[in-house]
Biotite code that builds the C-alpha atoms (Angstrom):
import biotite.structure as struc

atoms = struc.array([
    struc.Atom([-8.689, -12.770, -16.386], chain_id="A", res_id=1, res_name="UNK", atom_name="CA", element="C"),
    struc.Atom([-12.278, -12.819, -15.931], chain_id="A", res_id=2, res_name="UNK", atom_name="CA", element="C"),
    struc.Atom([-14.932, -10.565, -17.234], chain_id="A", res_id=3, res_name="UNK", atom_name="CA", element="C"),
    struc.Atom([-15.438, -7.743, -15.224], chain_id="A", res_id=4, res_name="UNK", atom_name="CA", element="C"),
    struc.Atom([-11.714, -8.217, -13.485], chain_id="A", res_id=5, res_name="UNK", atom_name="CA", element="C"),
    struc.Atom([-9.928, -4.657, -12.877], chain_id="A", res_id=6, res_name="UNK", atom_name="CA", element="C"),
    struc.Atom([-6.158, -4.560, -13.694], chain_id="A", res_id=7, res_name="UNK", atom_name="CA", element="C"),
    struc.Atom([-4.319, -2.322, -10.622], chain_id="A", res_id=8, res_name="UNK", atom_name="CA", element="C"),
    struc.Atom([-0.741, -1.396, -11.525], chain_id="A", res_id=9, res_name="UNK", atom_name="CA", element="C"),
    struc.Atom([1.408, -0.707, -8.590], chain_id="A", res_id=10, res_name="UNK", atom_name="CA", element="C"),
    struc.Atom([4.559, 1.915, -8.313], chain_id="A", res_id=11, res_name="UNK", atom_name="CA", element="C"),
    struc.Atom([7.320, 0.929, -6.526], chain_id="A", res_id=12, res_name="UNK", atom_name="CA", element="C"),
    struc.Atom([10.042, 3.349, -5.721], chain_id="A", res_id=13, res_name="UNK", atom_name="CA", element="C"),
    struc.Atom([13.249, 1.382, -5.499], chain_id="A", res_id=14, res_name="UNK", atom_name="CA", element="C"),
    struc.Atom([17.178, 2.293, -4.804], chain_id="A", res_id=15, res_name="UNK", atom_name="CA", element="C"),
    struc.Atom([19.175, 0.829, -7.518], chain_id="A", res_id=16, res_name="UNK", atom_name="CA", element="C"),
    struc.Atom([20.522, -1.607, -5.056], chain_id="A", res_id=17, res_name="UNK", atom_name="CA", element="C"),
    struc.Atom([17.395, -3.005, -4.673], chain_id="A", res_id=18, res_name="UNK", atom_name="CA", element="C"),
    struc.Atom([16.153, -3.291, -8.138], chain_id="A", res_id=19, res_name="UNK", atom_name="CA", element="C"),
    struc.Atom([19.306, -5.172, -8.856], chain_id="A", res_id=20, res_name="UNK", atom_name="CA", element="C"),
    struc.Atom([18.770, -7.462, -5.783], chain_id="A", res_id=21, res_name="UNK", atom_name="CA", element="C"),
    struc.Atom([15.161, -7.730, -7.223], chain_id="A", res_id=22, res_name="UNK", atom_name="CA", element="C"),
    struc.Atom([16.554, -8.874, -11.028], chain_id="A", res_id=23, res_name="UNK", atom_name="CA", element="C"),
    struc.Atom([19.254, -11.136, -9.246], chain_id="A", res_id=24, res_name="UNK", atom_name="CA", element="C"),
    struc.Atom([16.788, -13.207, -7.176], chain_id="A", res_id=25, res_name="UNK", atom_name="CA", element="C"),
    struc.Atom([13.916, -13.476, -9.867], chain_id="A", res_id=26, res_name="UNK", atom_name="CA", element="C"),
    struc.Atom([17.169, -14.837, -12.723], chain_id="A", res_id=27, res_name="UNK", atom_name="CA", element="C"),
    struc.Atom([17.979, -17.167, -10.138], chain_id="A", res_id=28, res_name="UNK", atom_name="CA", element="C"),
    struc.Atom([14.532, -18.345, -9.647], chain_id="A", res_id=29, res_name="UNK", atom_name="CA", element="C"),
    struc.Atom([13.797, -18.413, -13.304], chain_id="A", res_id=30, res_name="UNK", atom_name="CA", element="C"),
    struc.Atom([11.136, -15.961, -13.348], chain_id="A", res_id=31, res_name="UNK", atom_name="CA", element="C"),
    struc.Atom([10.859, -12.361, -14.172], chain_id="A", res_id=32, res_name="UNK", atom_name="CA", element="C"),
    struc.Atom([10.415, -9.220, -11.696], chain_id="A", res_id=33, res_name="UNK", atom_name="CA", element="C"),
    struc.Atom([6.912, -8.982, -12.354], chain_id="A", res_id=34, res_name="UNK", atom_name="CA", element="C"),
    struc.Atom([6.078, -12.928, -11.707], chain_id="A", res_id=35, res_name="UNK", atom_name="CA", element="C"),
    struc.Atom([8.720, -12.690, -8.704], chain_id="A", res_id=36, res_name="UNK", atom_name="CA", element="C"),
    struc.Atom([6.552, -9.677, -7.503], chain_id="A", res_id=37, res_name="UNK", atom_name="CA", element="C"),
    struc.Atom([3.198, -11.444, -7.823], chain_id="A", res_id=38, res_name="UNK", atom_name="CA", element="C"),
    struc.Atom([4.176, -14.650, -5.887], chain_id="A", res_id=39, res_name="UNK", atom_name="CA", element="C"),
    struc.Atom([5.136, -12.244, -3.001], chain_id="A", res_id=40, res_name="UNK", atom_name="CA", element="C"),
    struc.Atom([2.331, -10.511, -3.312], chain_id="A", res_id=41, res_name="UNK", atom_name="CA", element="C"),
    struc.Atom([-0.519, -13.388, -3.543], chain_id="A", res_id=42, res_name="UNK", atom_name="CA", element="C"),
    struc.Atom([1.345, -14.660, -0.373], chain_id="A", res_id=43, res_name="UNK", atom_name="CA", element="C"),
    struc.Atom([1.025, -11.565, 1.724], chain_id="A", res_id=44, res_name="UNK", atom_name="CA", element="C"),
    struc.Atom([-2.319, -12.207, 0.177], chain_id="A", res_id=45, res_name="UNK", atom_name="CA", element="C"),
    struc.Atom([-3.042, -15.775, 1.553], chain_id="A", res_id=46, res_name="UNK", atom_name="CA", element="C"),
    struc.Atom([-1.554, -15.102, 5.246], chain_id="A", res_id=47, res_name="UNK", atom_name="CA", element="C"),
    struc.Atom([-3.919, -11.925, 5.436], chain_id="A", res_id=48, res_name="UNK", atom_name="CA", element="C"),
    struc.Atom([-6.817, -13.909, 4.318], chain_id="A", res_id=49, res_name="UNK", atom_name="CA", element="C"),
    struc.Atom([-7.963, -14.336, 8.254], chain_id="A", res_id=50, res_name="UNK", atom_name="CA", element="C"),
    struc.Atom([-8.426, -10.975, 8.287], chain_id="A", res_id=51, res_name="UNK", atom_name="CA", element="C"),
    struc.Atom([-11.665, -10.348, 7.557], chain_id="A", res_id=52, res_name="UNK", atom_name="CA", element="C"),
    struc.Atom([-12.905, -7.240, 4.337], chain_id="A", res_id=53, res_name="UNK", atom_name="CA", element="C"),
    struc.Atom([-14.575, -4.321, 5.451], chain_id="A", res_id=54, res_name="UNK", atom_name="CA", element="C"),
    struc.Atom([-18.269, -4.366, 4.505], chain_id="A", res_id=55, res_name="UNK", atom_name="CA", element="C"),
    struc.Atom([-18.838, -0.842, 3.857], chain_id="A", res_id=56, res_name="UNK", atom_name="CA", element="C"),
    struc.Atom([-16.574, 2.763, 3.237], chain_id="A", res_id=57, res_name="UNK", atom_name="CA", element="C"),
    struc.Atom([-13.450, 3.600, 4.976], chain_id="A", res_id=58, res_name="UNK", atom_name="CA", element="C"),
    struc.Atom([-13.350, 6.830, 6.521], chain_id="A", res_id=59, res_name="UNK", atom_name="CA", element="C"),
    struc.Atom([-9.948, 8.803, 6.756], chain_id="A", res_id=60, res_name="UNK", atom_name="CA", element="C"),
    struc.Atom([-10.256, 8.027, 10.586], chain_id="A", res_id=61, res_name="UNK", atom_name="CA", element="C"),
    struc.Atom([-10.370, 3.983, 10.193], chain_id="A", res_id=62, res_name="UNK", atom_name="CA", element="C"),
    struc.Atom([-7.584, 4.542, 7.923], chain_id="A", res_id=63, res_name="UNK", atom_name="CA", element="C"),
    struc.Atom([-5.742, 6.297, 10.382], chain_id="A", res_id=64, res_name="UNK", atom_name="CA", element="C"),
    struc.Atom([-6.423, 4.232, 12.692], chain_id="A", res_id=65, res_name="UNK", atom_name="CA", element="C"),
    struc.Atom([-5.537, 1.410, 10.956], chain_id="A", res_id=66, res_name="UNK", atom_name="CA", element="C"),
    struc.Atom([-2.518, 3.028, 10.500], chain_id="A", res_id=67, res_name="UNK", atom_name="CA", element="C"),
    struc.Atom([-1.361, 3.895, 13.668], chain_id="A", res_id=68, res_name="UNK", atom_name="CA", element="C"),
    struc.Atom([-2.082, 0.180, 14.935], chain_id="A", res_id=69, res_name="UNK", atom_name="CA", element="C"),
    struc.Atom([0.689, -0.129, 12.416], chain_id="A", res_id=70, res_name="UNK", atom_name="CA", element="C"),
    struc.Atom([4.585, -1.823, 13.803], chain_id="A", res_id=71, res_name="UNK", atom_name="CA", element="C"),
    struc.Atom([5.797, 1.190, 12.487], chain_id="A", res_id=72, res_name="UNK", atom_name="CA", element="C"),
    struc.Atom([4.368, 3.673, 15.409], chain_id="A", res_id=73, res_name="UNK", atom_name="CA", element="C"),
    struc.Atom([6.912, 6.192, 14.274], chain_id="A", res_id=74, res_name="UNK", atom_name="CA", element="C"),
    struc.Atom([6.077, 7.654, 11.445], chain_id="A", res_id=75, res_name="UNK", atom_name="CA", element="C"),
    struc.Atom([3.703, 10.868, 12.116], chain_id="A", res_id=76, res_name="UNK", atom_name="CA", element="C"),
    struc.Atom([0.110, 9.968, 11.366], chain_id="A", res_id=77, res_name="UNK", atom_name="CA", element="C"),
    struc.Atom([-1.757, 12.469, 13.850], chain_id="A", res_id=78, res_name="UNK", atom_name="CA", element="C"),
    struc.Atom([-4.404, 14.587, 11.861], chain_id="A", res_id=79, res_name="UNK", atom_name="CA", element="C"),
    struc.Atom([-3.799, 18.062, 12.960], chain_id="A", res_id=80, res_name="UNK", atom_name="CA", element="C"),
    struc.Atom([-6.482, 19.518, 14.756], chain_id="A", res_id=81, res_name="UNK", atom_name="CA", element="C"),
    struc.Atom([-5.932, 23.565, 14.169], chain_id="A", res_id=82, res_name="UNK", atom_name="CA", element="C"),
    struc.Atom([-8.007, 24.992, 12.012], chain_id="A", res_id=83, res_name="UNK", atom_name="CA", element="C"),
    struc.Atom([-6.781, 26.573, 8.345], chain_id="A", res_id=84, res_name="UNK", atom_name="CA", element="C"),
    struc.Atom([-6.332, 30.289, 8.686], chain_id="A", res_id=85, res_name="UNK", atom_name="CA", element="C"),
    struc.Atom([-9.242, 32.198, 6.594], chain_id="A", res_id=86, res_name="UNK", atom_name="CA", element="C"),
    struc.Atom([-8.652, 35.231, 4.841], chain_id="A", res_id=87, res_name="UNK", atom_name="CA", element="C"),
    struc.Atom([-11.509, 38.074, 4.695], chain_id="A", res_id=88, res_name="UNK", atom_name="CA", element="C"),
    struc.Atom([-13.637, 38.015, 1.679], chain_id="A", res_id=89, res_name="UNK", atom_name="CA", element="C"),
    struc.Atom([-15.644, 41.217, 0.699], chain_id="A", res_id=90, res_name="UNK", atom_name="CA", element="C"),
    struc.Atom([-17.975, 40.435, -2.258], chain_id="A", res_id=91, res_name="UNK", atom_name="CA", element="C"),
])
């Protein structure tokens, strides 16, 4: 690592099926989870290099979006547009 290089650590729920799936494949490559893991990830990494990086903020909207441009169109991702109720405040 570099000087000034940020270390993200990622959380990754898995089903015990998977996690053993995960162990089996990285043994029979000869590398452990977290090397298996990274090799995945620096190629999702390479193919989505022709995308190009945002150049400023992302608002919850781009996110969303993003999001709903998404192959997986059915998962819910509409922001609700009612408002919050609001109780009455005396002071």
């Amino acid at each position: 690592m570099m000087k000034g290089d940020r270390i993200v650590t990622i959380s990754l729920p898995l089903q015990p099926q998977q996690e053993a799936r995960l162990v089996a494949v990285a043994r029979a490559k000869g590398l452990s989870t977290d090397a298996l893991v990274r090799e995945a990830l620096e190629r999702i990494l390479a193919e989505a290099s022709a995308i190009p990086a945002s150049s400023g903020p992302v608002s919850g909207a781009v996110l969303v979006a993003t999001m709903q441009e998404s192959p997986c169109r059915e998962i819910g991702l509409e922001v609700p547009r009612d408002r919050p109720p609001v109780r009455d405040v005396r002071f």
